[in-house]
C-alpha positions as CSV (number, residue, x, y, z in Angstrom):
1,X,0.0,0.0,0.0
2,X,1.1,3.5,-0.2
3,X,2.2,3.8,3.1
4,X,4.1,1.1,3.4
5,X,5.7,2.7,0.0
6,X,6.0,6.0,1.9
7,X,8.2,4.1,4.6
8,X,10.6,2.4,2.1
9,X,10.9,5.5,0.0
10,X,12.1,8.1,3.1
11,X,14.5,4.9,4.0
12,X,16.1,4.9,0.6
13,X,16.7,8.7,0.6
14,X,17.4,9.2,3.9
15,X,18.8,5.6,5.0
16,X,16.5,6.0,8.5
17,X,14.2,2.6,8.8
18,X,10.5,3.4,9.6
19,X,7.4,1.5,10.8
20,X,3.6,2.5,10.1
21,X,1.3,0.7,12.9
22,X,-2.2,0.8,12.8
23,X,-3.4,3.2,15.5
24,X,-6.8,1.9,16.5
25,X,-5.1,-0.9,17.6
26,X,-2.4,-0.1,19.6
27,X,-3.3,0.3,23.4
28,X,-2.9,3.7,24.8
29,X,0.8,4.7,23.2
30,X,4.2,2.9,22.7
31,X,6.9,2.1,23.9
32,X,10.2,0.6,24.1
33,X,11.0,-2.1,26.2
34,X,12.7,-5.9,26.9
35,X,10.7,-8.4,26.3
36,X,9.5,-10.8,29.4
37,X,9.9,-14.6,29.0
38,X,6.9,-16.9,27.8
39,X,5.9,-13.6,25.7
40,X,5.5,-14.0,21.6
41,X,4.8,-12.0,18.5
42,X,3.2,-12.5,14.8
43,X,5.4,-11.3,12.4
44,X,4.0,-9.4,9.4
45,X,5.5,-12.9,7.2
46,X,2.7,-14.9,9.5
47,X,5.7,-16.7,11.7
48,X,4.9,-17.0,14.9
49,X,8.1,-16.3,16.9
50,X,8.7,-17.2,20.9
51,X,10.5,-14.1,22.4
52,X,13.4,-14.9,24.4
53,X,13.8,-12.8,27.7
54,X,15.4,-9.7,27.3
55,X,14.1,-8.8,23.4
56,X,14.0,-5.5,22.3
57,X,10.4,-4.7,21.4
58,X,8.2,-1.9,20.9
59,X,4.9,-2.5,22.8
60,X,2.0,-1.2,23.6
61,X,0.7,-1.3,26.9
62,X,-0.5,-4.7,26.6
63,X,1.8,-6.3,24.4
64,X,4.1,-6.7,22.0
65,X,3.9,-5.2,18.9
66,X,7.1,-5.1,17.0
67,X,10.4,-6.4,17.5
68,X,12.7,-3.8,17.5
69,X,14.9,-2.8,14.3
70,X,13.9,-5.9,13.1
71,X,10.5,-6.5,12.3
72,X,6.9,-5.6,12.8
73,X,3.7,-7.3,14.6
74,X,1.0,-8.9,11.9
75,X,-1.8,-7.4,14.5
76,X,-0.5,-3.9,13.8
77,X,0.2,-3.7,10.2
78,X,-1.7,-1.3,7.6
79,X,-3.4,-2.0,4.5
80,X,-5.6,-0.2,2.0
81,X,-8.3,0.5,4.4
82,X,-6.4,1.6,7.0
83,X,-7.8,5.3,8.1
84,X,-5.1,6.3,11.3
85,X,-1.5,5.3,10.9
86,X,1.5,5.9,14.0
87,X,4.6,6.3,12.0
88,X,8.0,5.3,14.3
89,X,11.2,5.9,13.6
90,X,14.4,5.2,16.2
91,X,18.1,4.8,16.4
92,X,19.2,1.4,17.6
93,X,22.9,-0.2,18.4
94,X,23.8,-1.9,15.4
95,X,25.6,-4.8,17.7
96,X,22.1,-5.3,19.6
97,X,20.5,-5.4,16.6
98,X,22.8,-7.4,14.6
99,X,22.9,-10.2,17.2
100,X,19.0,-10.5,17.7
101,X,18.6,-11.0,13.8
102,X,21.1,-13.7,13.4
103,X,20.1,-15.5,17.0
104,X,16.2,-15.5,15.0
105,X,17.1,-16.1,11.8
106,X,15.2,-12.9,10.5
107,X,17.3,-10.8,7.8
108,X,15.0,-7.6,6.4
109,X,15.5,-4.1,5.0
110,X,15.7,-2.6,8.2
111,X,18.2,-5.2,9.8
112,X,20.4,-4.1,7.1
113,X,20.1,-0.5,7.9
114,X,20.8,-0.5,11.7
115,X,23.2,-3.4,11.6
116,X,25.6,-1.0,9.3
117,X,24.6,2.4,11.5
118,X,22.0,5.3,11.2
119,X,22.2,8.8,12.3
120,X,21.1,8.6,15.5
121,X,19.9,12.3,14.8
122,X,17.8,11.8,12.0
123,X,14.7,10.2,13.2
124,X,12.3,13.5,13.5
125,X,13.8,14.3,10.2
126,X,12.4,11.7,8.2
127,X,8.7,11.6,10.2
128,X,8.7,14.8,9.3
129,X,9.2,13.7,5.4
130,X,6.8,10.5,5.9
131,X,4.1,12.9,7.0
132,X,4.5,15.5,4.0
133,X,4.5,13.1,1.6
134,X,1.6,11.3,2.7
135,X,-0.4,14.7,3.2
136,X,0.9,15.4,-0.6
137,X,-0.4,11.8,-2.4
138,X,-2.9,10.9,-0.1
139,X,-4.5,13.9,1.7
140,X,-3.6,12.9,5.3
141,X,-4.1,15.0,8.4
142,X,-1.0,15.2,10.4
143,X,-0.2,15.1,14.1
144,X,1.6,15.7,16.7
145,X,5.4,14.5,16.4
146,X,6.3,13.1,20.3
147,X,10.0,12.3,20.6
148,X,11.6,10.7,23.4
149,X,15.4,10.8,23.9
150,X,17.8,9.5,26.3
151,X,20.8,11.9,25.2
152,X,23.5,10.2,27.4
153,X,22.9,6.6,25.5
154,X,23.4,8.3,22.1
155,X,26.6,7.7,20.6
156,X,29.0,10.8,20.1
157,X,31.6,11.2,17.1
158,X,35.1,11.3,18.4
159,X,37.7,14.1,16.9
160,X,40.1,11.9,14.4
161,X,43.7,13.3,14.2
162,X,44.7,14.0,11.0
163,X,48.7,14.1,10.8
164,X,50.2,16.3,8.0
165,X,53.2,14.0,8.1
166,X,50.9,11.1,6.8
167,X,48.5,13.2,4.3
168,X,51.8,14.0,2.3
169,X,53.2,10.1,2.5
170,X,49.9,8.6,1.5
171,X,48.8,11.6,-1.2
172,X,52.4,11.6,-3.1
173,X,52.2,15.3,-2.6
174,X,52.0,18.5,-0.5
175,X,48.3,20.0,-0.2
176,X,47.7,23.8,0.9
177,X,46.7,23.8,4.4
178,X,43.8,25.8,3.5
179,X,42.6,23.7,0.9
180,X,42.6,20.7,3.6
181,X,40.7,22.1,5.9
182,X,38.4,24.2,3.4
183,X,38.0,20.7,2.2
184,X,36.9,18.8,4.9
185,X,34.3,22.0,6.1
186,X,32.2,21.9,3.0
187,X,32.0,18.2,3.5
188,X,30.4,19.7,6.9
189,X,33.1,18.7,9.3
190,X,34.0,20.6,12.6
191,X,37.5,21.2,12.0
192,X,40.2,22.6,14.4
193,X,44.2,23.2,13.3
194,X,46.6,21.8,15.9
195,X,50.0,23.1,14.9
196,X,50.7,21.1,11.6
197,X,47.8,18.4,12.2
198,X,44.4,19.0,12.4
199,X,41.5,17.4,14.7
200,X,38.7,16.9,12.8
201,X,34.9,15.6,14.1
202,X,32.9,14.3,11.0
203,X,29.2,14.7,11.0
204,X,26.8,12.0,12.7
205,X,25.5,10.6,9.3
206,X,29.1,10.1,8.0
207,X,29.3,7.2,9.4
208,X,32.1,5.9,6.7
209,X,34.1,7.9,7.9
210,X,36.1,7.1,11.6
211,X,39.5,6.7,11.0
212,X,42.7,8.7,9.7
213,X,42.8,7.1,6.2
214,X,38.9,7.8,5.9
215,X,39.6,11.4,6.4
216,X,43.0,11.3,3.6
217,X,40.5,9.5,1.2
218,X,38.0,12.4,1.9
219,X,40.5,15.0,1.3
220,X,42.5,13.3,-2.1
221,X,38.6,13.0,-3.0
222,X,37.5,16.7,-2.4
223,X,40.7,17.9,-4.4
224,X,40.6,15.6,-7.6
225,X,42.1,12.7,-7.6
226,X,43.3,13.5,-11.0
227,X,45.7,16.1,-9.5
228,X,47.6,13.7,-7.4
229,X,51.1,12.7,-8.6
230,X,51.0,9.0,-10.2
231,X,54.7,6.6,-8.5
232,X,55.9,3.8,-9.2
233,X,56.0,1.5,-6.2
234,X,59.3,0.9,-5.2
235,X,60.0,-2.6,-4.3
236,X,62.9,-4.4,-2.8
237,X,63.4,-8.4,-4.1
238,X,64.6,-10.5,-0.7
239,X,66.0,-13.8,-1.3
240,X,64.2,-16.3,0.9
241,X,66.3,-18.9,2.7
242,X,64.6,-22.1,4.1
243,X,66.4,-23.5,6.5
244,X,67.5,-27.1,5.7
245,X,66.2,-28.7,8.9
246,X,62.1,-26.7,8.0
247,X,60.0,-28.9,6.1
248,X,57.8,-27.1,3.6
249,X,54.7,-28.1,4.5
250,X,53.5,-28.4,0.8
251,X,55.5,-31.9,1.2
252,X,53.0,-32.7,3.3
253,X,50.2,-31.8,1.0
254,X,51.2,-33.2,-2.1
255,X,52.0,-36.6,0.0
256,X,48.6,-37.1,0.8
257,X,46.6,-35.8,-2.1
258,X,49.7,-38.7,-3.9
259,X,47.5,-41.2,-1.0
260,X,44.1,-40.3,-2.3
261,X,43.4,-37.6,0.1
262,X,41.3,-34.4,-0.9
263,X,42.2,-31.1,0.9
264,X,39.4,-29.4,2.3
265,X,38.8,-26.1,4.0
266,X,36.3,-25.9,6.7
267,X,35.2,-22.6,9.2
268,X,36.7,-21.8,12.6
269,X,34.0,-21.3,13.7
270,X,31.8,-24.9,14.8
271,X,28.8,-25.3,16.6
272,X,29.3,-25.8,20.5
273,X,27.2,-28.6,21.3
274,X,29.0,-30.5,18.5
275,X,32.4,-29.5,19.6
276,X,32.0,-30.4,23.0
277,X,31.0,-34.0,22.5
278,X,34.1,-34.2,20.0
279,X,36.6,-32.5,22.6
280,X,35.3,-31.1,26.0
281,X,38.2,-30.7,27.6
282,X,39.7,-28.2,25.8
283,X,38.0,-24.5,27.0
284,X,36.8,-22.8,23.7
285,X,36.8,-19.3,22.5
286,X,32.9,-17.8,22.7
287,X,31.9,-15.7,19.7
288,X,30.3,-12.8,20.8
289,X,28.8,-12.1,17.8
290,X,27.9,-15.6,16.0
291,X,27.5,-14.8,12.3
292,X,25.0,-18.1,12.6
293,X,23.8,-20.1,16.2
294,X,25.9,-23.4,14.9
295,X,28.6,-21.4,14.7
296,X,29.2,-19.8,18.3
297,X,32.9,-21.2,19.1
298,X,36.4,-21.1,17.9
299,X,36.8,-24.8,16.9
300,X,39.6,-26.3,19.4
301,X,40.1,-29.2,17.0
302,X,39.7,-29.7,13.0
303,X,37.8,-33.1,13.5
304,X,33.8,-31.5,13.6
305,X,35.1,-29.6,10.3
306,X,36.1,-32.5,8.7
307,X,33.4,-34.8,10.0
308,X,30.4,-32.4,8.7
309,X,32.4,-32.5,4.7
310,X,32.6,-36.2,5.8
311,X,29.1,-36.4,6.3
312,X,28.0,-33.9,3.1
313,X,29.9,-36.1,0.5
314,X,28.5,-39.1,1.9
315,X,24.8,-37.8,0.8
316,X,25.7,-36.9,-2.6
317,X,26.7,-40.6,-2.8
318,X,30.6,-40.3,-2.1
319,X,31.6,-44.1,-0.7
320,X,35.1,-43.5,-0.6
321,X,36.7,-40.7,1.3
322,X,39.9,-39.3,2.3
323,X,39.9,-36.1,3.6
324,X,42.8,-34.0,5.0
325,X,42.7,-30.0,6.3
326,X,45.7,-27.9,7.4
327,X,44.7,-25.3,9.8
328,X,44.5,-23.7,13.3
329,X,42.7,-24.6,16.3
330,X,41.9,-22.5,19.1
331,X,41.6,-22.5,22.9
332,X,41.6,-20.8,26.1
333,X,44.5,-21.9,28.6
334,X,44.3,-19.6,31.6
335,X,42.3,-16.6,30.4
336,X,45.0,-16.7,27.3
337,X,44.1,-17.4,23.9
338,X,46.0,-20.2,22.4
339,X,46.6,-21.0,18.7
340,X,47.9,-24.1,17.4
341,X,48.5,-25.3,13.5
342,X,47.4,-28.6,12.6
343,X,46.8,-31.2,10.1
344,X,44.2,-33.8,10.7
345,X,42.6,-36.3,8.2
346,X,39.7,-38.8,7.6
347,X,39.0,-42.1,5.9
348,X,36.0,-43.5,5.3
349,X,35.1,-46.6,3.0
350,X,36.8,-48.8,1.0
351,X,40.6,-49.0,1.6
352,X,41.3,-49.3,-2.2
353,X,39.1,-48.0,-5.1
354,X,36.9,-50.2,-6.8
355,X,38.2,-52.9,-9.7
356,X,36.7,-55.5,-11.7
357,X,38.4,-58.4,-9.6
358,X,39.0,-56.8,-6.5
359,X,37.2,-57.6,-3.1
360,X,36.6,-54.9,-1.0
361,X,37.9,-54.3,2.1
362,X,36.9,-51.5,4.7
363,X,39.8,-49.0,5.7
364,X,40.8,-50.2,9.6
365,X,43.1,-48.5,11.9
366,X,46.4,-49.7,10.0
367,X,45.6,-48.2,6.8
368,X,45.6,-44.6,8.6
369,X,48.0,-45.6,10.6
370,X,50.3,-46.4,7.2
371,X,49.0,-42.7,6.5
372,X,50.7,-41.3,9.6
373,X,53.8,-42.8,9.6
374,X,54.3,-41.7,5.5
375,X,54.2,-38.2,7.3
376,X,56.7,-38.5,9.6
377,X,58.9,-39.8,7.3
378,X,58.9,-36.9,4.7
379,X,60.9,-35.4,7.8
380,X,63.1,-39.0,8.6
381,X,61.3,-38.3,12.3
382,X,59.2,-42.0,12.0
383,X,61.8,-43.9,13.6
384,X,61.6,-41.5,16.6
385,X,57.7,-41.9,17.6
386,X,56.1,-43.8,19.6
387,X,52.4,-44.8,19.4
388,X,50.9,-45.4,22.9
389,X,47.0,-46.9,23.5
390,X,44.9,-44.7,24.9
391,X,41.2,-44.8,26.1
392,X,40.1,-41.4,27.3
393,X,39.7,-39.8,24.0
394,X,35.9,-38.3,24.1
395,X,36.0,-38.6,20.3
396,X,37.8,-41.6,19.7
397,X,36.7,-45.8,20.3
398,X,38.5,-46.7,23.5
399,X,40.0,-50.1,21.8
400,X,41.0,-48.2,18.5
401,X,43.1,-45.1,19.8
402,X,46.8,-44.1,20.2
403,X,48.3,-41.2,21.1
404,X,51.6,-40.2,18.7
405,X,54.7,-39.4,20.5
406,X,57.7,-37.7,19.3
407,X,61.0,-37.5,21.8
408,X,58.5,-38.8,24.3
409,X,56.2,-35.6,23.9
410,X,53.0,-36.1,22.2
411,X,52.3,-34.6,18.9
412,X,48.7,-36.2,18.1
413,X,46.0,-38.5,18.3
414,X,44.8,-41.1,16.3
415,X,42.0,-43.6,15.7
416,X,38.5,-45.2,15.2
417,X,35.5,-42.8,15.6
418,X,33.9,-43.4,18.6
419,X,30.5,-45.2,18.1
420,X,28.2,-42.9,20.3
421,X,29.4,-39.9,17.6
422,X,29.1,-42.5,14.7
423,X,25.3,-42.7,16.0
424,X,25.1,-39.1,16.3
425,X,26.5,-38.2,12.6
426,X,24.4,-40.7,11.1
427,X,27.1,-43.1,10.4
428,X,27.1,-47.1,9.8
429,X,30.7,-47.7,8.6
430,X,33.8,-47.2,10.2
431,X,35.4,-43.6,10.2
432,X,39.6,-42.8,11.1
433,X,40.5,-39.7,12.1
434,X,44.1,-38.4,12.8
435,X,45.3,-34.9,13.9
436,X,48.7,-34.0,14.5
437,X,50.3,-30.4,15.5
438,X,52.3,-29.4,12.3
439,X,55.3,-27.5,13.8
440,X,57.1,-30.6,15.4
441,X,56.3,-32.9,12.5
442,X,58.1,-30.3,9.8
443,X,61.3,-30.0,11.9
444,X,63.3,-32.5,10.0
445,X,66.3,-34.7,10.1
446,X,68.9,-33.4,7.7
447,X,70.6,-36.0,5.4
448,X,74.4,-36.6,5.8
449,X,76.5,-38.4,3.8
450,X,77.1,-42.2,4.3
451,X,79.8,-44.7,1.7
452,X,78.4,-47.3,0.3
453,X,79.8,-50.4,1.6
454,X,81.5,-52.9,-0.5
455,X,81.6,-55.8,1.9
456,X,78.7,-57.8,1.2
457,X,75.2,-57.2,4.2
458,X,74.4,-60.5,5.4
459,X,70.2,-61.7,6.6
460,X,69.0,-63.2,9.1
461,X,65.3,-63.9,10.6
462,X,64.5,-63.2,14.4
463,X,61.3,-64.3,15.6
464,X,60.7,-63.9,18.7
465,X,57.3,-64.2,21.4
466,X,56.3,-61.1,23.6
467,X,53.2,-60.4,25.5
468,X,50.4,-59.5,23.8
469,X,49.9,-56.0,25.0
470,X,53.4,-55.2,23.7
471,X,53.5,-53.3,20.6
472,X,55.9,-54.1,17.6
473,X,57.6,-51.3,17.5
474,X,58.7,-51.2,21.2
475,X,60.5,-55.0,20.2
476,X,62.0,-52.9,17.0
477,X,63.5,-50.4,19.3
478,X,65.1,-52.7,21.3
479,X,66.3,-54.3,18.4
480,X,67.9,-51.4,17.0
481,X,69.3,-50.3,20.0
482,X,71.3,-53.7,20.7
483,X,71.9,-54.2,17.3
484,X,75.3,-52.5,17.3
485,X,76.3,-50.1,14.5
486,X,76.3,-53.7,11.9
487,X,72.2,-53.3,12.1
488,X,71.6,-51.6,9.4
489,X,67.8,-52.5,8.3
490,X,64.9,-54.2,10.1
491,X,61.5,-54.6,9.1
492,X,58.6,-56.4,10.6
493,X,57.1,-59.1,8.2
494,X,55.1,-61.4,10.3
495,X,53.0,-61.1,13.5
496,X,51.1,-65.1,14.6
497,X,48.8,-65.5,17.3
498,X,47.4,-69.4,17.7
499,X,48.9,-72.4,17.8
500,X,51.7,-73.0,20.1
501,X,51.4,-69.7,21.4
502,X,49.9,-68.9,24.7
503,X,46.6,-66.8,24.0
504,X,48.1,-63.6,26.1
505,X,51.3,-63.8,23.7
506,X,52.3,-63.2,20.4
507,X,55.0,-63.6,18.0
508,X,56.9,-61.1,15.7
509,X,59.4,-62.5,13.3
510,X,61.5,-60.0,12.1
511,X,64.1,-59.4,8.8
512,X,67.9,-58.0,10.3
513,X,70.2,-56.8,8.0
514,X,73.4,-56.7,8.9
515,X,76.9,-55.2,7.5
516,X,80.2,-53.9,8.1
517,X,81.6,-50.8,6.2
518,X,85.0,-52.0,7.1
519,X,85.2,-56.0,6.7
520,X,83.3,-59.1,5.9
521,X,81.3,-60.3,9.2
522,X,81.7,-63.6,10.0
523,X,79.0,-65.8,11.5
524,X,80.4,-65.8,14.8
525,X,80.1,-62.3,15.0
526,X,76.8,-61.8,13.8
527,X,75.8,-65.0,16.5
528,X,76.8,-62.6,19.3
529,X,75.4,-60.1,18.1
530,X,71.5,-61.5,17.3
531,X,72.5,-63.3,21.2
532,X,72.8,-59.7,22.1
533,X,69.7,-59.0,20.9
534,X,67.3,-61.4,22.5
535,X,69.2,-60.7,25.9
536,X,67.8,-57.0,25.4
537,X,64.1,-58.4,24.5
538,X,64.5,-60.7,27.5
539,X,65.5,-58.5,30.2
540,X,63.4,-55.5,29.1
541,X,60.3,-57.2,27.8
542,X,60.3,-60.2,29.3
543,X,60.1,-62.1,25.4
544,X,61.5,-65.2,24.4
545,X,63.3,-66.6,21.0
546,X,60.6,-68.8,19.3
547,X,61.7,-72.3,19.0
């Protein structure tokens, strides 16, 4: 209707929102107020909305009849046949406002106005233009204008300093004193000269304008821009040096997108429900400003950003998925924000894609943990970590977990999904996830030279039975450390569990090679030294050689 036309028009020319209520049936006046819990509204797009305690809403003395800056009551609107219209204009905070749209999920006209800023001066202005135009098109009696201010909650416009010293660096070129501040007045300014600078107060609807560069912009503006001197930038080339020992982290990268992995980008910002069942321990950062309500914390891990792209892709019917993210996680460690970069991954699926004669085989713990380990080694670091169960990760399945450790520090977890989140995402198949802090895993080992030796290396097979709860690589470091500067290769090639060993025990049967840079070893030698060996694995894990 026309006035709702009249409303939209004064907010186009003068950027001030309005509202037209119907008067005869508001209850004795308006005003503004919070809103009191169990209270609700029906908004002029027919959604009935509960209002949370502590709304700002414009009300009559009854109820409700508007939420403020954002939207207005169905009860109260005009139409065609309305005869007596209220018109209301106000200033809000853009923060308050800002926040209550987003929390409600209500973006209109007006939202956009105050969330950016109005001239909180303005309002009398534009009833005053509502009113004359709708006595001019539709012959409407006017009345009386009431206005209600509270003075010491309206904002004030700061003086900005405006350094001569930095007009001349940024403009190229020496301006006129005079034609600075003649400048800046006609743009309606209060300006004041303070020796070389000047102190300058824009006006309240120049609300572009609050900083020093604003004001240089203003001023190159007012004086032609087409006058200013045109410079080449003057640039200075800097050779940069990686150090030998820093890994690039695009290594990294291309190593897993080489493993099937896809890189993926997710927010900082995750829900906070989610994130807690993920990782509670961890204190997040609270937004104070959400830009949506699922997305209120600083993420303190990248698994929830990777699980939701896990989850998306599996309902556009994705069945096999890697997925890798390098980024930074956030937390709060005694009132102190803490940043951390990581990379963290997830399988999901089939370990191998699909072939005409192949079977297929889930992905399992071994296949990420193959993953991981091809990551430390782009640094030569793998022979230094440790993997060590563990059973108190929230996120991870108590039986399928390890923690990494690097010099006997830990560097990042690893492991099955935990079936109570596999519920909760929606999952029936088996998801991996890994996260690891970047900076110790590219600090690398630098290469030195070694001679190749021309004595010939010489094999033997150890096989040896351990406890069960004994991991392999715990053997291999024995192993290596008894081994004597002629061990110069081991590898794991067998693990048996069943007959003729006790169910609590296992066996691992390894490859040794050994070899002398100097000399031939003879058999004796390398006797001693395998006999060396099993004493270690004897005394420090309690194993035996299998017979």
């Amino acid at each position: 209707g026309l006035v709702v036309d009249v409303t939209n028009y004064v907010m186009l020319e003068y950027g001030q929102p309005m509202h037209a209520f119907r008067l005869d049936r508001i209850d004795r006046g308006i005003r503004v107020r919070r809103s009191q819990s169990g209270e609700s509204l029906t908004l002029l797009d027919h959604q009935r909305v509960a209002l949370a305690a502590g709304t700002l809403v414009i009300a009559d003395e009854t109820q409700p009849i508007a939420i403020a800056g954002v939207m207005g009551g169905l009860n109260t609107a005009v139409s065609n046949s309305t005869q007596q219209v209220l018109l209301e204009a106000a200033y809000f905070r853009p923060s308050a406002i800002a926040q209550r749209a987003r929390q409600m999920g209500l973006q209109t006209d007006a939202v956009y106005r105050f969330e950016r800023g109005v001239d909180p001066y303005l309002q009398k202005q534009a009833i005053s233009r509502a009113t004359e135009l709708l006595a001019l098109f539709a012959g409407a009696q006017p009345g009386p204008v009431c206005e209600a201010v509270a003075r010491k909650d309206l904002p004030s416009r700061r003086r900005i300093t405006l350094r001569r010293k930095r007009l001349d660096r940024m403009l190229g070129t020496r301006l006129a004193a005079r034609l600075v501040k003649r400048g800046l007045e006609r743009l309606q300014m209060d300006v004041r000269v303070s020796g070389s600078n000047w102190l300058v107060r824009p006006p309240s609807y120049r609300l572009d304008v609050s900083y020093e560069h604003d004001l240089i912009e203003e001023v190159a503006r007012i004086n032609n821009f087409e006058t200013l001197p045109t410079h080449l930038p003057r640039t200075q080339a800097l050779r940069d040096i990686t150090p030998e020992a820093s890994l690039p982290v695009t290594v990294l990268e291309d190593l897993l997108v080489a493993r099937g992995y896809q890189e993926v980008i997710t927010y900082s910002f995750v829900d906070g429900r989610t994130q807690k069942l993920i990782s509670p321990k961890p204190t997040p950062i609270t937004l104070r400003n959400p830009i949506a309500e699922n997305m209120d914390v600083m993420r303190t891990s990248l698994w929830p950003g990777l699980l939701e792209t896990l989850v998306r892709n599996l309902r556009r019917q994705e069945h096999r998925i890697r997925l890798f993210e390098l980024g930074r996680v956030f937390s709060l460690q005694r009132g102190k924000s803490i940043e951390r970069s990581c990379i963290g991954g997830a399988i999901f699926g089939p370990a191998f894609a699909n072939q005409w004669d192949g079977t297929r085989t889930s992905v399992d713990f071994f296949d990420l943990k193959g993953d991981i380990e091809a990551l430390l080694s782009c640094g030569g670091i793998h022979n230094a970590s440790r993997w060590c169960s563990v059973e108190t990760v929230a996120a991870l399945h108590p039986g399928e977990s390890a923690e990494i450790r690097l010099h006997n520090m830990p560097i990042g977890l690893a492991g099955k999904l935990h079936p109570d989140l596999a519920d909760h995402y929606g999952l029936d198949q088996p998801v991996y996830l890994f996260e690891l802090d970047l900076q110790p895993i590219l600090t690398r080992k630098i290469p030195h030279y070694e001679s190749v030796s021309r004595f010939p290396a010489l094999s033997r097979d150890l096989s040896v039975v351990v406890s069960g709860e004994i991991m392999a690589s715990q053997v291999a470091r024995e192993i290596l450390t008894a081994g004597g500067g002629y061990l110069s290769r081991i590898q794991l090639f067998d693990v048996y569990r069943g007959k003729g060993i006790e169910s609590t025990e296992k066996s691992l049967s390894f490859a040794l090679t050994l070899q002398s840079t100097s000399r031939n070893l003879t058999d004796g030698e390398i006797d001693r030294q395998i006999d060396k060996i099993v004493d270690a694995i004897r005394k420090n894990l309690g194993g035996t050689l299998r017979s």
